[in-house]
C-alpha positions as CSV (number, residue, x, y, z in Angstrom):
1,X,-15.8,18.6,5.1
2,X,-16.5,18.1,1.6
3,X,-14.5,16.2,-0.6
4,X,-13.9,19.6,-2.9
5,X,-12.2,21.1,-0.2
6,X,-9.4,18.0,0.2
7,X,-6.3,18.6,-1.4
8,X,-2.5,17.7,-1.4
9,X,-1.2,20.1,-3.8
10,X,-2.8,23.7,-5.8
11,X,-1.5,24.4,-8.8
12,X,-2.5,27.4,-11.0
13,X,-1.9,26.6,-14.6
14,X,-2.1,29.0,-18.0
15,X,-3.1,28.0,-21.2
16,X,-1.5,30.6,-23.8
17,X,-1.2,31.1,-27.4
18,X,-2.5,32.7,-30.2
19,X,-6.3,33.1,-31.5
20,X,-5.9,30.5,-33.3
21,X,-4.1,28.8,-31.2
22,X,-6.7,26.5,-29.8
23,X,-6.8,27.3,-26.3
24,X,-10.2,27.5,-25.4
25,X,-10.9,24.1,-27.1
26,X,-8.4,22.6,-25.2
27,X,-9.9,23.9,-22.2
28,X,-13.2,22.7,-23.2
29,X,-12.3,19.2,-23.8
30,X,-10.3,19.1,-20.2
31,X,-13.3,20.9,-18.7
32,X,-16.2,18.3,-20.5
33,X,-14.3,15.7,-18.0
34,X,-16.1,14.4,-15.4
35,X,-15.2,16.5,-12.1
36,X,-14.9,19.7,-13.6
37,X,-16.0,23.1,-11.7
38,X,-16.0,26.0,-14.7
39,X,-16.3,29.7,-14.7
40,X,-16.4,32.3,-17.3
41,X,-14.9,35.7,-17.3
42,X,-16.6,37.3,-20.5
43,X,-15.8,40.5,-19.3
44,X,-11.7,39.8,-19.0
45,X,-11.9,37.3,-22.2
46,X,-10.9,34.3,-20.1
47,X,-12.4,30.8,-18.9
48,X,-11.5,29.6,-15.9
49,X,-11.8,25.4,-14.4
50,X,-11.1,23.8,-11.5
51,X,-10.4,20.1,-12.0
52,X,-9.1,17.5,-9.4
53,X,-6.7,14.6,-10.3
54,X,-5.0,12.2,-9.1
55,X,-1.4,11.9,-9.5
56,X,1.5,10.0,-7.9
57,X,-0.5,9.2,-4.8
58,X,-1.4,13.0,-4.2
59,X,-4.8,14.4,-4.9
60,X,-4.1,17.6,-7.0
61,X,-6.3,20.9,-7.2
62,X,-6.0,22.5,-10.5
63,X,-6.7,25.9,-11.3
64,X,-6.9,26.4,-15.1
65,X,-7.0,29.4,-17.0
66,X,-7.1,30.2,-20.7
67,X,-5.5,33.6,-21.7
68,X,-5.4,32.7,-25.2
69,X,-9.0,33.3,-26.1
70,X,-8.4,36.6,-28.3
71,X,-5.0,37.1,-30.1
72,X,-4.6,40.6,-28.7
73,X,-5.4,39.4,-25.5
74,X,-1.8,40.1,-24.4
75,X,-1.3,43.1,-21.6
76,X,-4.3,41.7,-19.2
77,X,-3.0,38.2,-19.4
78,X,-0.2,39.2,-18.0
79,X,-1.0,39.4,-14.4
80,X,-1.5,35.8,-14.5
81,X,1.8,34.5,-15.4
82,X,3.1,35.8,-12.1
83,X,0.8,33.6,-9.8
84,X,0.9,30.4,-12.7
85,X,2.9,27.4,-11.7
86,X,3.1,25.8,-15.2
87,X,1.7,27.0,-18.8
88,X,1.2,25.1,-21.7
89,X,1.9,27.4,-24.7
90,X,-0.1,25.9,-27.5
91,X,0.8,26.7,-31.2
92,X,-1.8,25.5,-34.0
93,X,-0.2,22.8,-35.8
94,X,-1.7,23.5,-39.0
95,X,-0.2,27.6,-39.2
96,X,3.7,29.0,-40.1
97,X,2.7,32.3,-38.2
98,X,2.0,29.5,-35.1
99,X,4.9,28.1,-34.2
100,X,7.1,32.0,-35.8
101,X,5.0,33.1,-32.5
102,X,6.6,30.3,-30.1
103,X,9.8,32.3,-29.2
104,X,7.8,35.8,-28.5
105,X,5.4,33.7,-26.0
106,X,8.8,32.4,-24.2
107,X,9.8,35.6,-24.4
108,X,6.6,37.0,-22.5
109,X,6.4,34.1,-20.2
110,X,10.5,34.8,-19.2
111,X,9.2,38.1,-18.1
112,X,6.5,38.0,-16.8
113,X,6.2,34.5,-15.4
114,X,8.2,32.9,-11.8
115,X,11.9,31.6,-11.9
116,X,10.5,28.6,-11.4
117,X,7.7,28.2,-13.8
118,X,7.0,25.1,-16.2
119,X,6.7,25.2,-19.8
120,X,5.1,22.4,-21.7
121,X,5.0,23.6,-25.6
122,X,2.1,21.7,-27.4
123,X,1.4,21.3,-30.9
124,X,-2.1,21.3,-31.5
125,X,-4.7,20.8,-34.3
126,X,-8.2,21.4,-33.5
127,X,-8.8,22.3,-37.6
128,X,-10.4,19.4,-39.2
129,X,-9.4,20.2,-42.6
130,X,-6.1,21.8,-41.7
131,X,-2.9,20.0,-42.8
132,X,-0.4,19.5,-39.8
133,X,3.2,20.5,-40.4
134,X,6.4,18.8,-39.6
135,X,5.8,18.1,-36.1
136,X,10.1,18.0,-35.6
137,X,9.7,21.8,-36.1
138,X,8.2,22.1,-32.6
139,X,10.6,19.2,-31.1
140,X,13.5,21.5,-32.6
141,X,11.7,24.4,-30.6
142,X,11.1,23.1,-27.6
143,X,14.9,21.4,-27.6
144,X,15.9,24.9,-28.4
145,X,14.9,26.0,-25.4
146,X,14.8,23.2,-23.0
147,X,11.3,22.4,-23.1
148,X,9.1,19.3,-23.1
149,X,7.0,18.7,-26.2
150,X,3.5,16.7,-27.4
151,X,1.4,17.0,-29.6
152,X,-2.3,16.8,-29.5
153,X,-5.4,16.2,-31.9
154,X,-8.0,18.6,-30.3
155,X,-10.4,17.1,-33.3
156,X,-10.5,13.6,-31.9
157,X,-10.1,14.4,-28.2
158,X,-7.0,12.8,-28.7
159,X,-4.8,12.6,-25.5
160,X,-6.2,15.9,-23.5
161,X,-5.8,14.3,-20.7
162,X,-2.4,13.5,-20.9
163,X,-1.3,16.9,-21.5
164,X,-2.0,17.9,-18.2
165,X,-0.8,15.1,-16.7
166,X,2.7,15.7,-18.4
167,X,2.9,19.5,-16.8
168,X,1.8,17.9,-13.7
169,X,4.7,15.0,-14.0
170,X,7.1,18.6,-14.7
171,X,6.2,20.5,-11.7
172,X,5.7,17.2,-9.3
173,X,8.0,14.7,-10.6
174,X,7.2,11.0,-9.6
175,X,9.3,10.0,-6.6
176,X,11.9,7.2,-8.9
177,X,11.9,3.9,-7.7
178,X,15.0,3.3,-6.8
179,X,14.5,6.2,-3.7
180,X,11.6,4.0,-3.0
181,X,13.6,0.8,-3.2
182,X,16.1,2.5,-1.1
183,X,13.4,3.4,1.8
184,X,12.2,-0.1,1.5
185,X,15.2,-1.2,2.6
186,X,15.7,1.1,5.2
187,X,12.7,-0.2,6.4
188,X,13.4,-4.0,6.7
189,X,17.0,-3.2,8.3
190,X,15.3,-1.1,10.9
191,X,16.3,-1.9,14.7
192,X,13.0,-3.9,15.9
193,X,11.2,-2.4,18.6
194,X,10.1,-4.3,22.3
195,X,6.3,-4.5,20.7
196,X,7.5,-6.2,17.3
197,X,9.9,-9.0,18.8
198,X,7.1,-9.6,21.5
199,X,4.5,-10.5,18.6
200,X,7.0,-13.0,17.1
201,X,7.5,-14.1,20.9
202,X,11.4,-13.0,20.7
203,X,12.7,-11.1,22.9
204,X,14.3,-7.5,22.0
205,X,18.0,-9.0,23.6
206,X,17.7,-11.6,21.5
207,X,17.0,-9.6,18.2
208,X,19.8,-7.0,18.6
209,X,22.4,-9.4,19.3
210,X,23.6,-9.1,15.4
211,X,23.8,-5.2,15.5
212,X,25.5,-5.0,19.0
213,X,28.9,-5.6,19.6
214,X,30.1,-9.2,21.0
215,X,32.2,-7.9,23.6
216,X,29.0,-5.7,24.9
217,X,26.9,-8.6,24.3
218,X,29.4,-11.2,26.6
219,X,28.6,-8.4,29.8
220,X,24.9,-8.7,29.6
221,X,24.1,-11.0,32.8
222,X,21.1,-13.7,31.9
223,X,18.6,-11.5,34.2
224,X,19.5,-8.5,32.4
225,X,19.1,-10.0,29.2
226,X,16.2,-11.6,30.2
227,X,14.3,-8.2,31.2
228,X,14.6,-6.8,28.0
């Protein structure tokens, strides 16, 4: 079986905003990556990548698709919030009209996307002469309406990565630690088990005598104990 075909989790993921949004050089970027499958889809004016990280201990598959590569590419791209686990509605950073645009994309995402969908909202500037605007315009936004934010430098290949990881973090949270400290500990009071006390050379009697009572303990002939 080929390593390609080993997966925990499959997560289809959107890339939306306007033309000049910057979607399909975000999608570039993520794609140049090491690991990346790609397809084109000319003919629907989408790009489509598969890309397989690693995240919390699980090996993820990621289906990517950009639906943002022409600004009136809006009644096709529909049919793929319904199947999308998470979307990352990008906004250029440089443009007014951008982040005016934000609410209609929630808008079209509430509709058309699941209940249970993820929204990260990124700020992006993939202009090199373009003069970013207040970036607390898009924290307001994305407060607004209970979304995370980042914001991302498409022109340096600045943090790419980490916007992926962040919807990834939104749809499979890491497990906290203190549920792991908590399991830990369930761990280490566990009852020990005939095999474990004979490794230490103890027998099982003699291990459970602090969980069992002492008036059940006291009834317990030698030979009885000893058998255990």
């Amino acid at each position: 079986m080929s390593t390609s075909s080993v997966y925990d989790k499959l997560f289809k993921l959107l890339i939306v905003g306007d033309g000049d949004a910057g979607t399909s050089e975000l999608l570039a970027a993520f794609t140049s990556e090491q690991g990346s499958e790609s397809s084109a889809g000319a003919a629907l004016q989408t790009d489509f990548t598969i890309k397989f990280m690693e995240r919390h201990g699980k090996r993820l598959k990621l289906q990517v698709w950009d639906a943002g590569k022409e600004q009136d590419f809006k009644t096709a791209s529909t049919s793929y919030y319904r199947g999308a686990n998470g979307v990352l509605l990008l906004y250029n950073a440089c443009s007014e009209l951008g982040i005016q645009n934000v609410r209609l994309f929630i808008e079209e995402i509430g509709k058309y996307g699941q209940d249970n969908v993820q929204i990260l909202l990124v700020s992006n500037r993939w202009e090199e002469n373009g003069d970013v605007l207040d970036l607390e315009l898009g924290e307001q936004i994305a407060c607004r309406h209970g979304l995370e934010f980042i914001h991302v430098d498409i022109t340096k290949g600045d943090r790419v990565g980490v916007v992926f990881e962040k919807l990834v973090d939104l749809l499979m949270p890491p497990e906290p630690a203190s549920s792991l400290a908590e399991q830990q500990a369930i761990e280490e009071i566990a009852l020990p088990t005939n095999a474990t006390m004979a490794a230490r050379g103890v027998s099982f009697f003699d291990a459970c005598q602090d969980w069992l009572p002492q008036e059940l303990v006291a009834t317990v002939s030698p030979a009885v104990a000893e058998s255990l």
